[in-house]
N, C-alpha and C positions, 0 to 999 in steps of 0.2 A: 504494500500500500504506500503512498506519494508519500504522508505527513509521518509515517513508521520511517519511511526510508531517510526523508529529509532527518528524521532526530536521530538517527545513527550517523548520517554525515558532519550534521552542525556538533556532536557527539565527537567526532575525531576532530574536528576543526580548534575544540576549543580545547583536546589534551595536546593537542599540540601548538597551541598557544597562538594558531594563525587566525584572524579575524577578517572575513572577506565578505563582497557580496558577490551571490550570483547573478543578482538580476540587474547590476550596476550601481550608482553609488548613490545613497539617497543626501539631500539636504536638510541641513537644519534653517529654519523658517521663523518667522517673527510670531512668540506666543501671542502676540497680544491679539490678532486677528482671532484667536480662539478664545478671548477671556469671557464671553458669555458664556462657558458649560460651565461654570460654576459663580455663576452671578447670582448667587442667595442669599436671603436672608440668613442674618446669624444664627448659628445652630448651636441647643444644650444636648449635653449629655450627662442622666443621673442613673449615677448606681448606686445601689443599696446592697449593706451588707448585714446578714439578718446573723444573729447568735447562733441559729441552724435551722433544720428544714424541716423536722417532725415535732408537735407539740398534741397536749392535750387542751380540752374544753377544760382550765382552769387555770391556765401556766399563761405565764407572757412571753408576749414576743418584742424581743431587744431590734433594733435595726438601726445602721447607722448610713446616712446619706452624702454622698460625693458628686456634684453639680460640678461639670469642667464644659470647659467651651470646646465643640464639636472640631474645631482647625487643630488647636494646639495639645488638647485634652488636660490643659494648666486650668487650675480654680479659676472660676468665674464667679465673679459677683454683680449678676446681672438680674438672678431673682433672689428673693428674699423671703420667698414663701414653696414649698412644696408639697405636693396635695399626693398622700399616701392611702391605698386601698386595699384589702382582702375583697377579693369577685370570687362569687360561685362559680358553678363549672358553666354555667347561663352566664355568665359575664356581668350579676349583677352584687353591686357591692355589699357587704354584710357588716362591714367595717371601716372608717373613713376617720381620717386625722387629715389636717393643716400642720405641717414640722414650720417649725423658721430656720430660715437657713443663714450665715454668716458666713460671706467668705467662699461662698461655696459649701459648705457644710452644715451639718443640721444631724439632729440621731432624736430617735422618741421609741415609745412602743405602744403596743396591744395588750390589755386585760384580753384571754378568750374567754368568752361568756359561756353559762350552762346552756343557753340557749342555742349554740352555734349547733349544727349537724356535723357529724362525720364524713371526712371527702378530703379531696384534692382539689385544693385552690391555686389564686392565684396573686401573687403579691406583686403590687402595681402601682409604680412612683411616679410622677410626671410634676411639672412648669403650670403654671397660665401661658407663660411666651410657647410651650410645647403643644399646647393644644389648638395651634395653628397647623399642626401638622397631623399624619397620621397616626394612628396609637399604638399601631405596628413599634413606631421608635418611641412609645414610652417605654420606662425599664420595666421587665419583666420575670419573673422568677415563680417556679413549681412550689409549694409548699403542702405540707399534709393536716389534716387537724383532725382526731379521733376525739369523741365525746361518747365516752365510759359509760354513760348514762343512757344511751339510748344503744339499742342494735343495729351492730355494720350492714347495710344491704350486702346481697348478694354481686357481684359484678359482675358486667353486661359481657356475653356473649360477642367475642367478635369472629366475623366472619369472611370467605374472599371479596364479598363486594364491597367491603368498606377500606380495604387497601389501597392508598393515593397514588400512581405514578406518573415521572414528571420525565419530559426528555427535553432536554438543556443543547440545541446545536451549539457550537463553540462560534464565539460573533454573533449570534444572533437569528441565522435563517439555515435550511436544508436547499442548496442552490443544484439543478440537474447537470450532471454529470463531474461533478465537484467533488473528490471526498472530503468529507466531513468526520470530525472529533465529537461525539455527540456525549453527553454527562446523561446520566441516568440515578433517580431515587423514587427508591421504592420505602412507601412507608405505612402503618397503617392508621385508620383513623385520626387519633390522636396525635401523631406527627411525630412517631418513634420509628426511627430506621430496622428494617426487616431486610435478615439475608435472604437472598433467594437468587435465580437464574434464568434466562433467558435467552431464545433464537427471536432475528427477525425476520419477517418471510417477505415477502413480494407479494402481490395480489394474485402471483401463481403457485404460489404458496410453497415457494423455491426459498430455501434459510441462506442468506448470504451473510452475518454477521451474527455475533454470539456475544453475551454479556454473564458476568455475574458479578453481585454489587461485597464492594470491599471491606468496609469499613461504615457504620452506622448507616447502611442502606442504601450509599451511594456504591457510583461505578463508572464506566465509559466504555467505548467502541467504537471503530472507524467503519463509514462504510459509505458507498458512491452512490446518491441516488440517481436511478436513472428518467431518461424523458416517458412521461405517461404511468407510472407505477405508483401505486399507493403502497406505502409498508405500514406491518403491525407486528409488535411483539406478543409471544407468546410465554408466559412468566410463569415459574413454576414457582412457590412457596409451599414451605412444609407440604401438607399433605393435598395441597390445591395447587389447580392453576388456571390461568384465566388470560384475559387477550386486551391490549389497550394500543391503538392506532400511536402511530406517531405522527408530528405536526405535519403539515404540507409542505411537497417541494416547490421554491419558486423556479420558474425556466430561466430566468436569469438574476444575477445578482455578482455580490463577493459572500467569500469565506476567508476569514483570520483564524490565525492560530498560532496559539504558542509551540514553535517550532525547537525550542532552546533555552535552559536556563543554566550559565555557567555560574560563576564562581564572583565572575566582574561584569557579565552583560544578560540581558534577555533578546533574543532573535523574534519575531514576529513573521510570519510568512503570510503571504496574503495569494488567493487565486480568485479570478472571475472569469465569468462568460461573458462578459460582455466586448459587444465591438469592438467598440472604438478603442484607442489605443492613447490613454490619458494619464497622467500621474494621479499619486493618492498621495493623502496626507497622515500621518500616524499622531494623535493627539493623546500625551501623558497629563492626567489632573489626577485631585488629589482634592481634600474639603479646603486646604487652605492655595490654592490655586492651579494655573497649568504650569506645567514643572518642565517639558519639552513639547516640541513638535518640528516636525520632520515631512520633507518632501521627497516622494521617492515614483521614477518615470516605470511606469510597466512594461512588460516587453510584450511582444504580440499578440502573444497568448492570453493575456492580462494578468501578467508574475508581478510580486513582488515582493522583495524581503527587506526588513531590519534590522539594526541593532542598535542598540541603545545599554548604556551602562547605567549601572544598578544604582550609581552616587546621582546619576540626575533623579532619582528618583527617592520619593521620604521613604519613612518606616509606617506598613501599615496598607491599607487598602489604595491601589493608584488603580485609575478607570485606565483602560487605553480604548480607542475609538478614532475610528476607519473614517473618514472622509475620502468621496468620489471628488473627480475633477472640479466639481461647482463645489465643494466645499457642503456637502449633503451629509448626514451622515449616515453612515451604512454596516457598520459594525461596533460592536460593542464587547472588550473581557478586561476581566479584574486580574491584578496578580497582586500578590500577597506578599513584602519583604518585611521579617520579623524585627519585631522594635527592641532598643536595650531596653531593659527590665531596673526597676529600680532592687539594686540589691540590697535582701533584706538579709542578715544573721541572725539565728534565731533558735535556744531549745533551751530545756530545763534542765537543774543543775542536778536530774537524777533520775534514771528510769523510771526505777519501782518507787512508792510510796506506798508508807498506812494512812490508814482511815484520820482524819484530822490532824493531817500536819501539814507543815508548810511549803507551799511550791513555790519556789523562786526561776521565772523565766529572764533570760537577758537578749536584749532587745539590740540591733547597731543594725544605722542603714547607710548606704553608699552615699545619701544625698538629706537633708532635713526633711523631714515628713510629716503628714499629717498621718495618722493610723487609725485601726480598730482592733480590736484585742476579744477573740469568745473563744473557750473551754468550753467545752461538752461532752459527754459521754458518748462512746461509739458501742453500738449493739442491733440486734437484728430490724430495732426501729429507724434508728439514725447511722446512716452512711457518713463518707466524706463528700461533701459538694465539689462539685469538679467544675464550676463555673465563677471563675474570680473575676477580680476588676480587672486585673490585665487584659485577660481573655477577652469580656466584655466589651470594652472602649475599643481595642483594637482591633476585632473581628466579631463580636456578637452584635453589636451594635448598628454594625455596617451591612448585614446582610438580612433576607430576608429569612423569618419563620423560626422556627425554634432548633436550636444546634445542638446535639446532644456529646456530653463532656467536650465542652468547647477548649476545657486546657488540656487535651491530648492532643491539639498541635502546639503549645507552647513547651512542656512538660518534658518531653521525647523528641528530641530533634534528631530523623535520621528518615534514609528512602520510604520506609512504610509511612510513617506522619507525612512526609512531601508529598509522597503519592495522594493522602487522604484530602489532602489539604486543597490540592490541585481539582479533585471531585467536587468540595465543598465548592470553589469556587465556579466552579461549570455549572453546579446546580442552583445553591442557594443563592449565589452571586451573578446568578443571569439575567439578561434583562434584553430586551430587544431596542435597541437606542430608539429616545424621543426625544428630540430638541425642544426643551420647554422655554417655550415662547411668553407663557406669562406667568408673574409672581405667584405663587398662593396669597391667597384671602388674608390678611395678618390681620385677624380679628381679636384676639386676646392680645393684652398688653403686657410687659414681664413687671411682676411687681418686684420694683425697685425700692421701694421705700417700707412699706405693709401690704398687709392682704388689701386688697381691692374687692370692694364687696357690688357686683353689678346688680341692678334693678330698670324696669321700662315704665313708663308712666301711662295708664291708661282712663282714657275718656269714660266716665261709668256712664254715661247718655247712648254713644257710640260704639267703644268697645276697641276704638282703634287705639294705637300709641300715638302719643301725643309730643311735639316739642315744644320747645322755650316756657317749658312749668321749672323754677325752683323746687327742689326737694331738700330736706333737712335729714338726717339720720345720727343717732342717737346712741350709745351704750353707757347706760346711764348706770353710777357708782361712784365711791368716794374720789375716783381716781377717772373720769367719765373719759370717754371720746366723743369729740364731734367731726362733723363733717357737712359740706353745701357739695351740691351739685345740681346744674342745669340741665335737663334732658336736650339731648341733639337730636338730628332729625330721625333719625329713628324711636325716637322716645326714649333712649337706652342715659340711664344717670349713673354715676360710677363715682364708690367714694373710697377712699386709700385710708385706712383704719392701720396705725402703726400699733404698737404694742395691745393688740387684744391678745390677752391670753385665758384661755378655759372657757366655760359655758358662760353665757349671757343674756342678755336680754336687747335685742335691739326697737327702737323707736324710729317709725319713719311717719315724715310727715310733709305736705305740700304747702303748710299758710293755711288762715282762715279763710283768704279768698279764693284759696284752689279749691275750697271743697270739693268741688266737681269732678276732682281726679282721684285716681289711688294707684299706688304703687305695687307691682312685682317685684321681690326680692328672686334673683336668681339663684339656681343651686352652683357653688364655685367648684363643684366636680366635674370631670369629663362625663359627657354621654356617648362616646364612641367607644365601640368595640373594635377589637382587632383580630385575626387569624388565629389567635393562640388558642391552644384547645389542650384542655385536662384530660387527663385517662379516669377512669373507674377505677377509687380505692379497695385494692384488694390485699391483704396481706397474709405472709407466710401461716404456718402455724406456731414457730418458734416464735413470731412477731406477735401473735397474739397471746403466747403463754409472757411473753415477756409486757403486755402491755397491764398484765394483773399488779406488776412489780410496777411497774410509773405511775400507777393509778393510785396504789396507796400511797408513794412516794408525794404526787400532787395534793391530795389531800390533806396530810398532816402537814406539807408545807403551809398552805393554806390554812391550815387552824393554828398553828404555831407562831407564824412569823409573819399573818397578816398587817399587824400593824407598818413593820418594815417593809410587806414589799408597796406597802400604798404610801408612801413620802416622796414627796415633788418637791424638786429644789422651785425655788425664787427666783423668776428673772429679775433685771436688770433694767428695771425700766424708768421712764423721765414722770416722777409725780407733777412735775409743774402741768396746770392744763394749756390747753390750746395756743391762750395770750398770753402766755409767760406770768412774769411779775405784775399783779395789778398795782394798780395807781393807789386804791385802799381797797382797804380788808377788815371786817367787822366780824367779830367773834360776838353772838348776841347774847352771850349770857358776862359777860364781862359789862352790861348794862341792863337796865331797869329793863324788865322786858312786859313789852304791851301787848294789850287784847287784840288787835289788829297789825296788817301788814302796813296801813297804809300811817300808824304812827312811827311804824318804824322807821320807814320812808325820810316821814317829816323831820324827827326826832334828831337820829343821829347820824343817817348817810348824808356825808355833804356829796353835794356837786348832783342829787338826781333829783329832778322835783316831780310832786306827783300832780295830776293835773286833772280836773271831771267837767266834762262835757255833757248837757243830757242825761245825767246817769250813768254815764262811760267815761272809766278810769282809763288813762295814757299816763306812760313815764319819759322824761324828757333830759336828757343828759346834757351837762355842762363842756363844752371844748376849753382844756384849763390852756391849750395851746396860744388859745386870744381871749379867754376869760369869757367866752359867749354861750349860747346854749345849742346845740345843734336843733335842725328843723324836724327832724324825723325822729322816730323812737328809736332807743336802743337796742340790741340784739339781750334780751331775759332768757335766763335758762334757772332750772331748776336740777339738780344733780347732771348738768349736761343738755337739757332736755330743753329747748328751745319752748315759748310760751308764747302765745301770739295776743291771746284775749288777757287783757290787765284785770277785767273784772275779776277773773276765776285768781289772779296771783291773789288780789286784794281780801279776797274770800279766801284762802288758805290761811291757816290756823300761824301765826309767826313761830308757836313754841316748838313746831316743829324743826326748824330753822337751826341749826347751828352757827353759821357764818355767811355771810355776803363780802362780796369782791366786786368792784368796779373798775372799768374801764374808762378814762374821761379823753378819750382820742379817738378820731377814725383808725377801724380794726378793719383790716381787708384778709378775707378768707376768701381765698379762689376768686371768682368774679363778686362775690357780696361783698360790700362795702355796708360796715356797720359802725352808725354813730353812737361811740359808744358799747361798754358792753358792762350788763350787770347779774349776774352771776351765785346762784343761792345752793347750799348744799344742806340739806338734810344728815343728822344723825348718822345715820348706817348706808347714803348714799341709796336708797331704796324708792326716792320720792314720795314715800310716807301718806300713800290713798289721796294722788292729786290727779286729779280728775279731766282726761283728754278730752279734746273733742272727737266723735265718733269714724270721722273719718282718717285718725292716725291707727295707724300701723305696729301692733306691738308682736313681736314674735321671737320665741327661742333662738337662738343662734351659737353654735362652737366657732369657737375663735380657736388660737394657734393652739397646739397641745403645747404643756407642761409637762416640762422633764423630770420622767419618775428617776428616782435611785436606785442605783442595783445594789443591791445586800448580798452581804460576802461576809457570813460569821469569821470569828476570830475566836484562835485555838491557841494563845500563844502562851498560858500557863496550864499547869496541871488543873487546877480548879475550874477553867473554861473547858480542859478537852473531857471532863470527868461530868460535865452538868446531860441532865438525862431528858432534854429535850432532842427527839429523836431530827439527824443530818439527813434527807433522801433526796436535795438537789442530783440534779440532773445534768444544769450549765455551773460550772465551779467558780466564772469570773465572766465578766462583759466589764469592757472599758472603752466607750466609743472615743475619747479622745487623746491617744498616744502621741505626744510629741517628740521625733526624735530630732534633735541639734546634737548630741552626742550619744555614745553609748548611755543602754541605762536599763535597769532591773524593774520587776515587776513580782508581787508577792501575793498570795492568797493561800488560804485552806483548802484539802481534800474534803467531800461530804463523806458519811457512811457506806456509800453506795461502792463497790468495788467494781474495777472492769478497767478496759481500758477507752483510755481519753485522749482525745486531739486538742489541740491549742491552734486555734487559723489567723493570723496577726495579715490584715493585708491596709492599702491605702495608695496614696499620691504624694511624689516628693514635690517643691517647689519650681523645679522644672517641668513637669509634665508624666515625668517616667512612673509606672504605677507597678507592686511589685505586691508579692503574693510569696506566704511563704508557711509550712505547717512543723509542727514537732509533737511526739506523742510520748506518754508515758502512763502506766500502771499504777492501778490502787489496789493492794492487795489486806 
């Protein structure tokens, strides 16, 4: 076969260190004429690293979050909010947190509740800026959750017709009388690679090519289609087998292919049928630009070959892509140069251990780092995760659908991994080139500052969204948020809420003279689903005898050491509100305190005066800036909470009242300009039974989660390891934030539980380089 033959030539070519072409000598050409194939929008990428991958209905789950930007794969701190999920095997969520992130970083977790089912899920990180895209590229990861309390189903029968196979030509098309390099995986439902083998026949049911898949259900084959023939494979698995066409030939066209991959260069070879007799162009990109491109004349046949060396090209996924004489594009393949690794050092200062004593791991990385640190037991429940950050960023992330042990091509580097590596990339890495002509939609914005909480305003007459309504919103507390926003022409208001953290209460509201409107708070979740698909939890029977032993283990955890595992550190947030430092501030019990608001008014706030029209109280603020009064009212709130009717203030009870604050300046929030602002908090921040008008908006709302503590008993005298509160953890240590600037130690207690444990320390150094690294030892 032509493409067999040529790699055994290009093969002697390059042990003999000669470098030649045969079809003539191509040129190198001005990228910039190709910088549209990677004219997009900034790209994130988040990964999450979870404590491990099997728990129960009662245990938490740890996880720690890494945000880098898609070119560099260096931290980004471009969002500031990450929105994390547990999905059914329906894709629907069961469990939902907001992390904050810093820096690019952020860690939190999951109580699992009695209530969850038994299954395989799916844990599911994404951006606001990400959900511009498809959800295919949010981060994704299998996870298992068994609830001891109810009965495992049975698991679903699978059979040959729910088997997926996919056939990959190399480039992009099956062109007639061309050979062709064709990738093939076979997998079944779920999207787990299945061995099995196969002929393909012709439509005379003549077998001219043969396959069998290598390595996690992939494979390849060469074979020439001819003019007028339809082919089909015929695929044998286990005790089935079954028939699936493959794509169509076109009558004309090109074929590329990786013809060579030395030491110092990649060879590309190109064939078409077509006439005319024109140069092609070979285009190297990459997410942070085009890296080469190269002009090369065909010969009559329409040949042609490349070379190109490995330093013009980064570490990590590079496209390359076929341009015809118009500069068209007509081919499409990935190839894969492995990236340095941040090197981690990494093990415990002792195989075995007993029961309650102390592990000392030592930690040293090639470069400063950010890390994550989780201990867990290894048993017929929980395995090792073969899917790290490395892996991730550099190849899971880039390709489509789900990879299975994505670090057996980092792990083993040698012909079998290159060979495997080379399938992945024929299959899962194919694509048939589109010139995308126009942007996506960038309909989410990255929150930069806090979560962004979006809502539409709507006509209650009509039904339609409405724009140029003011909207108010609210999270009212000792420590309140505000925020203004005008709806735009879609009706859509959006307000940037920085430090909310834990469950709330938000207040939205249009004005006394919007009544006529009300607002949609939107859910800040994705509603997209993506490709990904759960298998049916089924487990061993050793899995299941051994699930009696976790089961009590979680239990007495839970009755023991409740109190410790429910403690949440304290963030770090700005008490002052909104307007900073007011102008004054009235503590009202530090004076005479009266039956009414509007002596208090009178009494002792200087600079507001109160004012009755008809029966209708207005408050009027002094400008101390020229000593005048402004013409308009002030912006009143009550714990936060914006107040529009003066009569209802004047009607609220004062002794509820703790303190009042003023404002004696023009205060600009967003587009509101407000004369003045004057400012009353309640007691317990609670608003204390003050009574909205009907048309406001009060509803629950979760803000950022709060960082629970991981609890890590301590054995470090006779009298602690001797107390008879029974040890049946599980995870021995979770530390989401390891800093290395130099070598450095880490310590903790064994539980009761004996077996053997893995320690997985992985993360990003300051360069970009992400590094992954495990050590194991025994508790006897």
């Amino acid at each position: 076969m032509f493409w067999k033959k040529l790699n055994i030539l290009l093969f002697l070519f390059f042990a003999s260190g000669i470098l030649c072409y045969d079809y003539g000598q191509s040129q190198t050409v001005n990228a910039q004429e190709f910088s549209g194939l990677n004219n997009q929008p900034l790209r994130e990428k988040i990964f999450a690293h979870t404590d491990k991958d099997f728990y129960l209905a009662g245990e938490i789950l740890w996880f720690k979050l890494y945000d880098v930007s898609g070119d560099s794969l260096k931290p980004i701190d471009v969002s500031n909010v990450a929105y994390v999920e547990i999905l059914n095997a329906n894709q629907k969520p069961v469990l939902q947190a907001t992390v904050a992130l810093e820096n690019g970083r952020g860690n939190g977790s999951f109580y699992l509740p009695s209530s969850i089912t038994s299954g395989n899920y799916i844990f599911r990180v994404y951006t606001n800026w990400m959900k511009n895209f498809s959800a295919d590229k949010y981060f994704q990861k299998d996870i298992t959750i068994v609830n001891t309390l109810t009965k495992l189903a049975a698991p679903a029968k699978n059979d040959s017709n729910s088997y997926e196979v996919g056939f990959f030509p190399e480039g992009g098309d099956l062109v007639e009388n061309i050979e062709s390099k064709v990738g093939v995986k076979v997998t079944d439902h779920y999207g787990h690679g299945i061995n099995c083998s196969g002929n393909i026949v012709d439509g005379n049911n003549r077998t001219i090519a043969s396959f069998s898949t290598f390595k996690f259900g992939m494979g390849s084959f060469y074979f020439t289609p001819q003019n007028g023939q339809t082919y089909k494979a015929i695929i044998q698995a286990d005790d089935s087998s079954f028939v699936r066409a493959l794509p169509p030939v076109k009558a004309k066209g090109y074929v590329m292919h990786i013809a060579g991959s030395g030491e110092d260069n990649i060879t590309v070879a190109v064939r078409s049928n077509v006439s005319e007799q024109a140069p092609v162009y070979l285009v190297a990109y990459s997410n942070d630009g085009v890296h080469a491109a190269f002009m090369q004349p065909t010969t009559a046949g329409g040949d042609a070959s490349f070379i190109m060396g490995k330093k013009q090209l980064p570490p990590g996924i590079t496209h390359l892509v076929l341009f015809n004489s118009t500069k068209q594009p007509v081919c499409e393949r990935l190839v894969f140069l492995r990236p340095q690794a941040l090197q981690l050092q990494f093990a415990a200062d002792k195989n075995v251990y007993e029961k309650r004593s102390a592990v000392t791991l030592g930690i040293s990385a090639s470069d400063s780092a950010d890390l994550s640190l989780g201990v867990y037991l290894l048993d017929s429940l929980q395995g090792v995760d073969h899917n790290s950050i490395l892996s991730y960023l550099w190849l899971t992330s880039e390709l489509n659908g789900k990879i299975d042990s994505a670090d057996y091509y980092f792990s083993d580097v040698n012909h079998a991994s290159d060979s495997a590596l080379d399938n992945l990339l024929l299959t899962q890495g194919w694509s048939r080139f589109k010139e995308q002509s126009t942007q996506p939609l960038l309909r989410f914005a990255p929150e930069r500052e806090g979560h962004l909480i979006e809502g539409t305003v709507i006509n209650k007459n009509s039904g339609a969204p409405t724009a140029n309504i003011r909207v108010y919103l609210s999270v009212p507390g000792q420590h309140f948020r505000f925020a203004t926003s005008v709806s735009n022409d879609s009706g859509h208001v959006f307000f940037d809420i920085k430090d909310f953290y834990g469950s709330g209460e938000l207040i939205v509201q249009t004005g006394k003279e919007d009544s006529a409107y009300r607002v949609e708070i939107a859910d800040p979740f994705s509603n997209q689903t993506s490709g990904w698909l759960t298998t049916p939890l089924s487990l061993r029977d050793d899995a299941l005898r051994q699930l009696s032993q976790r089961n009590v283990g979680m239990q007495v955890e839970n009755a023991y050491t409740i109190n410790q595992l429910n403690r949440f550190g304290s963030p770090a947030l700005d008490t002052n509100a909104f307007y900073g430092v007011p102008d004054s501030k009235y503590f009202l019990d530090d004076y005479v305190r009266f039956n009414t608001m509007e002596e208090v008014l009178r009494e002792y706030v200087v600079g507001v005066d109160v004012r009755i029209r008809q029966g209708n109280y207005s408050l009027i603020a002094s400008n101390y800036v020229d000593h005048t009064f402004f013409e308009k009212g002030p912006l009143v709130l009550i714990d936060g909470v914006p107040i529009f009717d003066m009569n209802k203030l004047i009607a609220y009870n004062p002794l509820k009242i703790k303190k009042a604050e003023v404002v004696l300046k023009k205060y600009y929030i967003n587009s509101l300009v407000a004369d003045g602002i004057v400012s009353y908090s309640t007691y317990k921040g609670d608003l204390d039974g003050f009574q909205f008008d009907p048309g406001t908006i009060e509803l629950s709302y979760d803000g950022l989660q709060l960082q629970r503590e991981f609890y890590s008993p301590q054995y470090a005298t006779t009298e602690q390891k001797e107390i008879r509160v029974p040890d049946y953890r599980n995870v021995l240590y979770w530390a989401p934030q390891i800093t290395t600037k130099q070598d450095r130690e880490v310590s903790f207690y064994t539980s009761d539980v004996k077996g053997k444990y893995i320690a997985v320390i992985q993360g990003i150094g300051i360069n970009g380089k992400a590094g992954y690294a495990t050590t194991e030892f025994e508790v006897k």
